[in-house]
N, C-alpha and C positions, 0 to 999 in steps of 0.2 A: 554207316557207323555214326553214333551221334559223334557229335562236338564237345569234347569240354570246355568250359569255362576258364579263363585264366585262375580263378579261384580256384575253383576244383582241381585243377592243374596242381597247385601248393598243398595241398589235405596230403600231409603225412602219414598215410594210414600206418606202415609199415610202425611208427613210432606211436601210434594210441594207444592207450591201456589205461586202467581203472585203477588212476587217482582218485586220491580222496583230499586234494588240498588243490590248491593254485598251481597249472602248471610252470615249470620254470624252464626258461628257452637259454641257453647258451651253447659256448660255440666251441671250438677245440685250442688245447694251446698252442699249435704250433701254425694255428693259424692269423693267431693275433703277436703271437712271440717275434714275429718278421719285424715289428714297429717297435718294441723294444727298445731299441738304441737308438735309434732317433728319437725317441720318447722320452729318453733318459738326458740326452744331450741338449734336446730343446728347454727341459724341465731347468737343466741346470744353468743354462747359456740365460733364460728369464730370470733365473731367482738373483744372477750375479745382475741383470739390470735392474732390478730393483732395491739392491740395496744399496746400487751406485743410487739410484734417485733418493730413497732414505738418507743417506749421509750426505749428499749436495742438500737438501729441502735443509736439515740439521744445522749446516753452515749455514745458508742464508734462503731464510722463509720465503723471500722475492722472488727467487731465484725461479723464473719459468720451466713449464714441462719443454716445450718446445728447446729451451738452452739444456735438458740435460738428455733430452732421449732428440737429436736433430732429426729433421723430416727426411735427410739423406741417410737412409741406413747402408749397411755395410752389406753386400751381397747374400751373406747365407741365414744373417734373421731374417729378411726377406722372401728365401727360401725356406725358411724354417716355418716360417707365417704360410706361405702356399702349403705345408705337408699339415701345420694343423686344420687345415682349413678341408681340407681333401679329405683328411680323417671323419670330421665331424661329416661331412657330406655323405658319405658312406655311410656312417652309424644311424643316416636315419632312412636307410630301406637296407639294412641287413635282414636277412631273411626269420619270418616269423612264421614258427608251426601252427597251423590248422587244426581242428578235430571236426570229427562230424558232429552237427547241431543232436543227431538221433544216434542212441546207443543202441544197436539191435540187439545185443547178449540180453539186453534186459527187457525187453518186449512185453513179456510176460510179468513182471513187474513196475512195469509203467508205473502206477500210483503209489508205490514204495517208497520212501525216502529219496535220496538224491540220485534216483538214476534216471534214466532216456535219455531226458534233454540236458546237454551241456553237465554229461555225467561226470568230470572230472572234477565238479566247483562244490565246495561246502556251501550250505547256506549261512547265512547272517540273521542273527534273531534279537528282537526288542522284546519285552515281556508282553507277552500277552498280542503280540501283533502275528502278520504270516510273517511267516519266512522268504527270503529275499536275498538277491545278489543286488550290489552297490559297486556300479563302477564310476570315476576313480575311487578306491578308499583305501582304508589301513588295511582291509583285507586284502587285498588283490593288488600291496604292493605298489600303490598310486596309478597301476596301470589302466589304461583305456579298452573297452570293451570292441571288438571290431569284428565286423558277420559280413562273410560273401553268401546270404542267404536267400536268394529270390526265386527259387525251386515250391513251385506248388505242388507238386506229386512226389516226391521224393526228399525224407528229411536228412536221407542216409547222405545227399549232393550237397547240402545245406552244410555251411559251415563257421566257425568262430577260433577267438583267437584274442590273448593279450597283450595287449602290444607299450611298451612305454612310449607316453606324447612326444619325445626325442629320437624315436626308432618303430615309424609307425610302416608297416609294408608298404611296398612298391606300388604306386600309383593309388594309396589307399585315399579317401576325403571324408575330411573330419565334419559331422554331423553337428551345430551348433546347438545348445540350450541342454532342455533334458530330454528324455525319452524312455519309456514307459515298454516294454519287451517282454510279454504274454506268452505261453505255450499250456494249453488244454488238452487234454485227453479226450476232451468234448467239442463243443464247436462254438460259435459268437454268436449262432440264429436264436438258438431257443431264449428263451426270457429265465428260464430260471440257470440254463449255462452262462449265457453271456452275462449276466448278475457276478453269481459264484466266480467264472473265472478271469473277468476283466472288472465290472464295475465296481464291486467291493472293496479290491486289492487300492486299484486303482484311487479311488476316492479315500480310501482310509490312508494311504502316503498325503495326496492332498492334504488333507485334514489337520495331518499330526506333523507336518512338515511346512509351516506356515504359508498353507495352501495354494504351496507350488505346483504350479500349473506345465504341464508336458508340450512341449514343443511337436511331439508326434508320437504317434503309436506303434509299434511291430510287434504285429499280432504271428503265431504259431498255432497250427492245431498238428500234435503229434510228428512238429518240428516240420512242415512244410509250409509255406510263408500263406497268410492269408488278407486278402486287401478290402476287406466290408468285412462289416458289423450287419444283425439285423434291424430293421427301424426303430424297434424299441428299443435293445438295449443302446444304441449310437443315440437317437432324440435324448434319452435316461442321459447316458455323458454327454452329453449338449447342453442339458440343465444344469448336470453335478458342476462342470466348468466352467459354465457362462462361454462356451465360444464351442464351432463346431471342432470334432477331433481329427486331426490331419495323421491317416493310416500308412506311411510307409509302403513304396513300390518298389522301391530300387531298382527304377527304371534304367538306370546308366550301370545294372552290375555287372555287363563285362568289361565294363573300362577298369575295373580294380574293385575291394571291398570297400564296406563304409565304417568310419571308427565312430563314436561316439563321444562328444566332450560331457555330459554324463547320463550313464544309463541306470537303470530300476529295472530287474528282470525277477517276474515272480513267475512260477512252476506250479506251485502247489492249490491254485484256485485260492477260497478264502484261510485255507491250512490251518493253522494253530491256532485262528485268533480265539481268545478269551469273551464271553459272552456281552461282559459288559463295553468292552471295544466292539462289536461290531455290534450294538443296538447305538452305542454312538454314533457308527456311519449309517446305520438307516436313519436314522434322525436326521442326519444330514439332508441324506440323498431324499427322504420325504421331505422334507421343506424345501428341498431345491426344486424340486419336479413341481410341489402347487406353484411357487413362485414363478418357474417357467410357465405356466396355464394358466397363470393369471390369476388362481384359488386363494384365499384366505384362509391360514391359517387357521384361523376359527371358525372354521366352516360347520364342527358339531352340532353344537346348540345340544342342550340336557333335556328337552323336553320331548323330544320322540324317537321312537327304536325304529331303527331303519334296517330293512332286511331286503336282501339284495341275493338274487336266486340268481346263477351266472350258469348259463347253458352251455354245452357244446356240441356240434353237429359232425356226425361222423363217430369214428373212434371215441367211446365213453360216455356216448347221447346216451338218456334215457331213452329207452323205449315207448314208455306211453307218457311225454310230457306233459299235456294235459292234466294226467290225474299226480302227477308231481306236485305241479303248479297250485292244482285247488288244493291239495293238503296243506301247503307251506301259507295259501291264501285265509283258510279258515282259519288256521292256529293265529293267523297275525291279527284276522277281528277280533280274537278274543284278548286281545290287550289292549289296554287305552293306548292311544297316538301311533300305534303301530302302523307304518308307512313298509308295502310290497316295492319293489323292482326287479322288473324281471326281465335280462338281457342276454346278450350274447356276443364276445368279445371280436371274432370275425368282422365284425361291421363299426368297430369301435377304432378312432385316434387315439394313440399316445395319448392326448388329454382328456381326451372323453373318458379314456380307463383309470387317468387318475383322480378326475373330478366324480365318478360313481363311485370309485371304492373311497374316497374322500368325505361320501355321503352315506359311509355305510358302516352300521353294527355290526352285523350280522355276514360273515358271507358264505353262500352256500354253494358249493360247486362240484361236481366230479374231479378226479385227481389229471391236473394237464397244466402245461405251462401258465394256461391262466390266470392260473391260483399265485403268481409271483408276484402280481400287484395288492398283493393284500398290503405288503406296507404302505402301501399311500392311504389307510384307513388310523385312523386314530390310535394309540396307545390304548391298548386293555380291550380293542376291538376283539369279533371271536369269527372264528371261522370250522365249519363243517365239512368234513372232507366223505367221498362218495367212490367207491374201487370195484370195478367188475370181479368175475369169481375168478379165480387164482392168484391175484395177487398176492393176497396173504401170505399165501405157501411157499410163489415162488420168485417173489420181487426182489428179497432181499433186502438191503439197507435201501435201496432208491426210492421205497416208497415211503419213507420218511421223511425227505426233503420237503417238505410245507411245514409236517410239526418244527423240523428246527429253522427255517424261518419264521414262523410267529414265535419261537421261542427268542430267537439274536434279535426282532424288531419287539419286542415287547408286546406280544398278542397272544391271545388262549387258544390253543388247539381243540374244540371242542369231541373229539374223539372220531372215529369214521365207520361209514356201514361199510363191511363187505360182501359183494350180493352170494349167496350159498346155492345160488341156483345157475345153472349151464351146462352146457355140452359138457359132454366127458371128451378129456383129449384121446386123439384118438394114437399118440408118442410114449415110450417107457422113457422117453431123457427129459428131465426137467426144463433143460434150457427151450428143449423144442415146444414145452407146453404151456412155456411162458408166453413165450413170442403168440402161440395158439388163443391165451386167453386178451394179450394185453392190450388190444384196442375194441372187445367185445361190448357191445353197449349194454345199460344196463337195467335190471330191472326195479320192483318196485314192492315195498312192504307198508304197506297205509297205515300201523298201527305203530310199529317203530319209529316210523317218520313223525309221525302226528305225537307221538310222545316225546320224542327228541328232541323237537322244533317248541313244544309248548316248554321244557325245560331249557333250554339255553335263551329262548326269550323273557320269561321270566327273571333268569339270571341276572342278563342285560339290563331288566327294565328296575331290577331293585340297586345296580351297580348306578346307572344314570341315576336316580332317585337321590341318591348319597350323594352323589358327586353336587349334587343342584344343592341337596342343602348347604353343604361344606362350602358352597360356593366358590368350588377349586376350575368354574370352568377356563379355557384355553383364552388367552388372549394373545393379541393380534405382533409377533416378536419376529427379527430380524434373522438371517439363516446365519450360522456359520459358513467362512471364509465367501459372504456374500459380498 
């Protein structure tokens, strides 16, 4: 039989249930009605000492504490001192309820407003930012945030809890500075999840919160604890912060839970922000990442169109790259100064991917996490996107995720081929002939391409042209919260 945890142990199941405010933990009266009288009697036996000291100070201002309250007390303020003292001792591990981190009722509504994780808490919202819990605050009743959650397979074992800094649970230890409390639907590997559901969030409190920096991380995927990031997006918050990020183990959680002196806990990935707020945090996060790689801001220059063809091997390769390659290659001699790169992101650093898309107009790519560095290309840059057959039909909203990244970082979505040619599936369920089409490589139309490629280059090359006369190019400026 496993073992539970002492935490686990406290999770009140019997008492969950689907609030919609801050839970409130008290106790019964006739459990606390026993102190009453001595309560009352202490209360009063003080108040009559202090207004003997009021009236002696009155007589004579000289008149010492020591001559009016003597260091020999009389037997039972003595004892009355030991009961309050026993009191307060108590009140700070009286017992505090638990919930579980994951709401299973709502499984099925995961990305729905306030439910799964920590389903009982309203969020908190600034205009135009995500949505968020803030502990301590006016919301949550000054109370402290505290998780026995160090459960990697199970979020239903995972649990939380508010606790006031005066009546924190049993054997609980208090977390100094801030900390930053993440749960995804997704996961921290991929480059365009770990973006959406940590580094956005994350950098946009920095940002607007006079680039207060996190003392640690506690990451969730679907409310089971997770201790890595993938290299990129961890390197990515290495730049955004200037320092590496310390992820949370709670390696000592069966000694008691841990509270938090203050926590930041976002659910919703980048949720509600407003457009113009988050092309401010990629501005950020773009000038933070060249400044980490050592790049110069003004890495542009107005005088040539740089086109930058981004490969991938496996799931979404072209089939015949070759005749890819020389289409994307003659369209680019037929422009003055048009400069080809043609790479593949596999074999690329962290900085190697933001110093080429840093050098790049143009990017051309099949639809795959790689396409998430397009921010680190300039403002008004364009990018081309490239989708096996079924997509279209059966992706859903997920294959839009690049157009609204160059939409939040301020880049042009130049439009996507869909290929119309493929196996027929051989499923009546939709889901089954997604999964069937969605890592099929793809193929090739020489005449589309070749007209596609010479119109968004063109675009580019008269957008540059402007920009050089206007003489509006990029000069050499400091990041924010640098």
């Amino acid at each position: 039989m496993r073992r539970s945890t002492l935490a686990q142990d406290r999770i009140h199941v019997e008492s969950f249930s689907k609030q919609r405010s801050f839970p409130t933990f008290t106790h019964s009266y006739s459990k606390c009605c026993c102190h009453c009288f001595p309560l009352a009697l202490i209360t009063f036996l003080a108040l009559l000492q202090i207004g003997t000291l009021i009236q002696a100070l009155k007589i004579n201002p000289a008149l010492s504490f020591s001559r009016v309250f003597p260091t020999s007390w009389p037997s039972f303020p003595h004892q009355a001192h030991n009961i309050i003292y026993s009191l307060a001792k108590t009140k700070l591990h009286e017992p505090v309820a638990f919930f579980p981190l994951i709401d299973r009722r709502f499984a099925k509504t995961a990305m729905d407003g306030n439910t799964w994780f920590m389903s009982s808490l309203n969020d908190t919202y600034e205009e135009g930012e995500t949505e968020f819990l803030h502990f301590p605050s006016k919301e949550s009743d000054g109370r402290l945030l505290c998780l026995a959650g160090s459960n990697p397979s199970n979020g239903t074992r995972n649990s939380y809890a508010l606790a006031p800094p005066e009546a924190l649970p049993r054997n609980a230890k208090v977390l100094s500075g801030l900390t930053f409390v993440s749960d995804t639907y997704y996961d921290y590997d991929n480059l365009w999840h770990g973006l959406s559901a940590a580094a956005v969030p994350f950098a946009s409190w920095h940002r607007r919160k006079e680039c207060a920096r996190p003392a640690r991380l506690v990451l969730y995927h679907r409310g089971e604890l997770r201790t890595r990031m993938g290299p990129w997006v961890a390197t990515l918050m290495k730049a955004v912060f200037g320092q590496e990020m310390a992820i949370e183990r709670f390696e000592k959680s069966e000694e008691g839970p841990s509270c938090f002196e203050e926590a930041v806990v976002f659910r919703h990935n980048e949720g509600s922000m407003a457009r113009e707020r988050r092309e401010k945090v990629y501005d950020m996060m773009r000038c933070k990442a060249r400044a980490y790689c050592g790049i110069s801001t003004d890495v542009g220059g107005l005088n040539a169109v740089r086109l930058t063809l981004l490969l991938r091997r496996g799931a979404r390769s072209f089939k015949d790259e070759p005749a890819v390659i020389r289409t994307f290659g003659r369209q680019c001699m037929e422009v003055d100064a048009c400069q080809l790169k043609v790479a593949r992101p596999n074999n690329l650093t962290f900085c190697d991917q933001v110093k080429l898309l840093s050098e790049t107009d143009i990017l051309a790519s099949p639809h795959g996490a790689q396409l998430t560095n397009m921010f680190f290309m300039d403002k008004n840059s364009s990018l081309m996107e490239f989708f096996p057959k079924g997509w279209q039909e059966l992706a859903g909203v997920g294959q839009h995720v690049f157009r609204w990244i160059a939409n939040y970082s301020g880049m042009k979505h130049q439009g996507a081929w869909n290929d119309p040619q493929g196996d027929h599936c051989p499923h009546d369920d939709g889901r089954r002939c997604f999964s069937f089409y969605k890592n099929r490589q793809l193929g090739y139309d020489e005449a589309f391409f070749a007209n596609w490629t010479a119109r968004v280059l063109n675009e580019v090359k008269e957008y540059k042209a402007f920009k050089r006369d206007a003489q509006t190019q990029l000069t050499q400026s400091s990041c924010q919260c640098s």
